[in-house]
N, C-alpha and C positions, 0 to 999 in steps of 0.2 A: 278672531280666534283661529291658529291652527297648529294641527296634535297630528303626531304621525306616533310610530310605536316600536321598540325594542323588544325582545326576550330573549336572554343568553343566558344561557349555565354559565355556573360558577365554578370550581375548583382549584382548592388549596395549593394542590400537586401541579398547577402549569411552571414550569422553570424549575421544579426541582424534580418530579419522576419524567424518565425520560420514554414518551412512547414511538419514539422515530423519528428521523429526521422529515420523512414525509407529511407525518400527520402533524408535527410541526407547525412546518412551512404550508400545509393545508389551513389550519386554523388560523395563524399568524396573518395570511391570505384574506381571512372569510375578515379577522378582526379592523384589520387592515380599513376595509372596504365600508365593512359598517361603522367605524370613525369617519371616514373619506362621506359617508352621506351623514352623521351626526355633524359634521362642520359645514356642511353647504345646507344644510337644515338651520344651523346658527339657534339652538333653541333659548330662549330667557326664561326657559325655568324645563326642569327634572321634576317630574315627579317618578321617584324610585319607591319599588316594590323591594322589598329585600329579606334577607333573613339574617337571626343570629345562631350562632353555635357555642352558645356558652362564653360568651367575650363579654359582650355587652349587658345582659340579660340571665337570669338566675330564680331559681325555683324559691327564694328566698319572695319575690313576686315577680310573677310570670305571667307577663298580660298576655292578652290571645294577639292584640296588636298596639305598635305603638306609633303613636306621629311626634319629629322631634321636633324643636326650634333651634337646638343648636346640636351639635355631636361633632368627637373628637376619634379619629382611627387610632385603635389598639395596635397599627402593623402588624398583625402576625400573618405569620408567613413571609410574601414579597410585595406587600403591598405597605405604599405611603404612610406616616405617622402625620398626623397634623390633623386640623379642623377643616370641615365640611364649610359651603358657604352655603348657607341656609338662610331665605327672608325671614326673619321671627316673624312680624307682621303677620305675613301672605302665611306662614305654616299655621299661626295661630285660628285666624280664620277659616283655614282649610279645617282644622279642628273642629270649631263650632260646630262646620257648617256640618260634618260628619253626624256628630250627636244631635244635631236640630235633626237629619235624617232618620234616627230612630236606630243609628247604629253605633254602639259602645267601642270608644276608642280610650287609650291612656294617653297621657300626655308625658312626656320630657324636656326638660328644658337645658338636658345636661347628661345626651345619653351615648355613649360607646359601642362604635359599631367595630365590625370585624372585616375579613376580605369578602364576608353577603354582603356587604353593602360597597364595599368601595372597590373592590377588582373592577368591576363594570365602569364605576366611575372614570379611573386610568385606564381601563381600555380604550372607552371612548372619548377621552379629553386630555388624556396625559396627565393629567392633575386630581388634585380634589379638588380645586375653587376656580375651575375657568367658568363652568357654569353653575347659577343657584338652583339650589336643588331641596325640595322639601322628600327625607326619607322616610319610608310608613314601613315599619320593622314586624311582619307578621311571624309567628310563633310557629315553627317548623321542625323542632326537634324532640322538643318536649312536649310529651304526652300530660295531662290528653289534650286532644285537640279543638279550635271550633269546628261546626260541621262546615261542609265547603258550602252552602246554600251562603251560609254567611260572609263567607271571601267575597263572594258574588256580590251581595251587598254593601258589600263595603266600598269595591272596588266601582259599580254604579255609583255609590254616591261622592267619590273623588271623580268620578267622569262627570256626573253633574255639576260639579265647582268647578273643573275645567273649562269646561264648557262656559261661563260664564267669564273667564278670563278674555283681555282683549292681547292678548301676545301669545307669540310662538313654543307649544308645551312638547315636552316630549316624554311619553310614559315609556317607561320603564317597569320590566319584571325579571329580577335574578336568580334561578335554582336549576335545581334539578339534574336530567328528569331521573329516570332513574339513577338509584344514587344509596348507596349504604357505607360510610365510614364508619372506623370504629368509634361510633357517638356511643356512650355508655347511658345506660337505662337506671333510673333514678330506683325503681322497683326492685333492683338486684342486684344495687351497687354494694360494694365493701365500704364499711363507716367512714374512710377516709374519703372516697370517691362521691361518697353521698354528701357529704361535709363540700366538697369543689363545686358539686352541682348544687348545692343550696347557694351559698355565699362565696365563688372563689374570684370573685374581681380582683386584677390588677398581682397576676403572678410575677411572682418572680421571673427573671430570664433566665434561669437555670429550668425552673418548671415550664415556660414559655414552651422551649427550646425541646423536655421530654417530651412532652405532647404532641407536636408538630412533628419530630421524628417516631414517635409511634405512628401517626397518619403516613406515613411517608413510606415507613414498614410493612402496611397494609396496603399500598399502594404496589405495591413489588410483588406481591403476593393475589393478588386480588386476581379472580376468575379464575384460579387453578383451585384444585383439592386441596391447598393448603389453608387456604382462605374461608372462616367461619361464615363470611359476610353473602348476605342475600348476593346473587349475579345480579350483573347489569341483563335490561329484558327490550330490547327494541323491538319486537313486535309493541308491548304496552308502548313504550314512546312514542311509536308512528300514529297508534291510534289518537294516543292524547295531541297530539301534533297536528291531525287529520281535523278533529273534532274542534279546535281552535280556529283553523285556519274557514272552517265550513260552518264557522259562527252559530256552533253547536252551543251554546255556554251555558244552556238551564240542564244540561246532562248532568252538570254538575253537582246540582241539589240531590241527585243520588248516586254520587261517591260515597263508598264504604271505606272507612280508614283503615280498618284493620286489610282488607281486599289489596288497598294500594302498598300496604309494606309489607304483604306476605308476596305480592305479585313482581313490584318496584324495588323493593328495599325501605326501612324507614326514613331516611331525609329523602325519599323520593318524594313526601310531602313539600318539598321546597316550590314544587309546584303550580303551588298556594299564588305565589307570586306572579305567576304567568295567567292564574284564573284572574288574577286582581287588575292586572294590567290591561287584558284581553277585554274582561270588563268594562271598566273605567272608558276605555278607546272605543267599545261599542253603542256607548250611552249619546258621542258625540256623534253620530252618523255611521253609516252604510260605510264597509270596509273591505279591501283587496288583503289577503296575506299572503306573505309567499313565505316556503319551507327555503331560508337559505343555506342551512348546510345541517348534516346530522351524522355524527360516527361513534358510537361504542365504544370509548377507548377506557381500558381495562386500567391503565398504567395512573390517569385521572381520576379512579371509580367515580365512573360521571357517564351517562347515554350522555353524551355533548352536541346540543344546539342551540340554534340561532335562524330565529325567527322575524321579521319583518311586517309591518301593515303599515298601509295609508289610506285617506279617506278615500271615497270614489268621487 
């Protein structure tokens, strides 16, 4: 067995808000790099942490988390349409092994992931299907939440099945960190809004198309006095950043929810995914992380980083 480890934000707005040509070619740089060692890494198997934002996933039933055996990309945004290569077998298993742990997972056999789950994907491989990948879809937008003691747990007991593999893993965790788009709140939605968040799979591209230019419009706006949205908060990031890399991870069991999206913004909880990840990769042994890049950018609503570990 061996498992090294990713964590990178995500955001919708890369290639369409434009935050410089600097911070660009900075990121474009850091992504660069960290492909350049996912391909000399060559892993046979992903395991990704991810989220959804109302693509795949709906308050119609809204698991706290899901593990798929197969999933098909909704595109939106600029990311790929097509299927995931997922082992059934190896995902199902990883399943079991999850609930023999004592820890409540959903199952899918046929589930729709968004650009949480596959940006990182083509970041790191150009594709969706160069490498197999089993994705665990935690629940980060919709309230209420599990507590995060349980991320921890969960993400231990995918590190324990790891661990038992005899090939090359690479864990994966996609969000964050700080982070507020206009996600609308199921508690104070308008009937029709409320109606999309229960059951709105499979919009039309005309409604596709509203929605991602409303994010886009919030993106243009965001960090000024025009913008309703929590600010991005890099102090919080660093710490959380800090706390990861210094194999802090039982702090986590007293995260306050409400704390992190009055502090973060509400999908600052994407989080979730880097606890799961950080996790899982601490279960296998004694770990080095390093802070690879971290910038604020307003234009993304995204504190944007990327994070690195391997074993000692």
């Amino acid at each position: 067995m061996s498992v090294t480890l990713k964590c990178l934000s995500h955001t919708p707005l890369r290639g369409l808000n434009d935050p410089g040509a600097k911070i660009v070619a900075e990121v474009d740089a850091v992504i660069a790099n960290a492909r350049a060692e996912v391909e000399a890494f060559d892993p046979e198997l992903i395991v990704l942490f991810a989220t959804d934002h109302f693509n795949g996933l709906f308050y119609d039933l809204m698991p706290p988390f899901v593990i798929a055996t197969a999933a098909e990309s909704v595109a939106d945004y600029l990311t790929l349409p097509g299927p995931l290569s997922i082992p059934q077998e190896l995902a199902l298993q990883m399943a079991r092994f999850i609930l023999d742990s004592d820890v409540d997972i959903a199952l899918s056999h046929r589930l729709q992931v968004d650009h949480g789950c596959t940006q990182v994907l083509e970041e790191m491989s150009g594709s969706l299907t160069r490498y197999p990948v089993i994705p665990i879809v935690i629940n980060s937008v919709a309230p209420p939440f599990a507590p995060y003691r349980r991320i921890r747990r969960l993400g231990e007991a995918v590190g324990r099945f790891v661990a038992k593999l005899d090939r090359r893993v690479l864990i994966v965790g996609t969000g964050g960190l700080s982070h507020e788009p206009p996600v609308p709140m199921l508690s104070s939605a308008s009937e029709d809004v409320a109606e999309f968040l229960i059951g709105g799979r499979n919009p039309t591209p005309d409604a596709r198309a509203a929605r991602q230019a409303r994010t886009i419009a919030a993106g243009k706006v965001y960090g000024t006095p025009a913008s309703p949205q929590t600010p991005l908060n890099p102090v919080w990031d660093q710490a959380f950043i800090d706390m990861l890399i210094q194999g802090r991870l039982a702090e986590v069991d007293d995260f306050d929810i409400e704390d992190i999206s009055n502090q973060a913004g509400r999908s600052a909880h994407e989080i979730r995914t880097w606890v799961a990840a950080f996790s899982a990769f601490a279960v296998c042994g004694k770990y080095t992380a390093r802070n690879v890049y971290y910038r604020a950018i307003n234009e993304w609503i995204a504190g944007y980083g990327v994070l690195s570990a391997e074993p000692v």
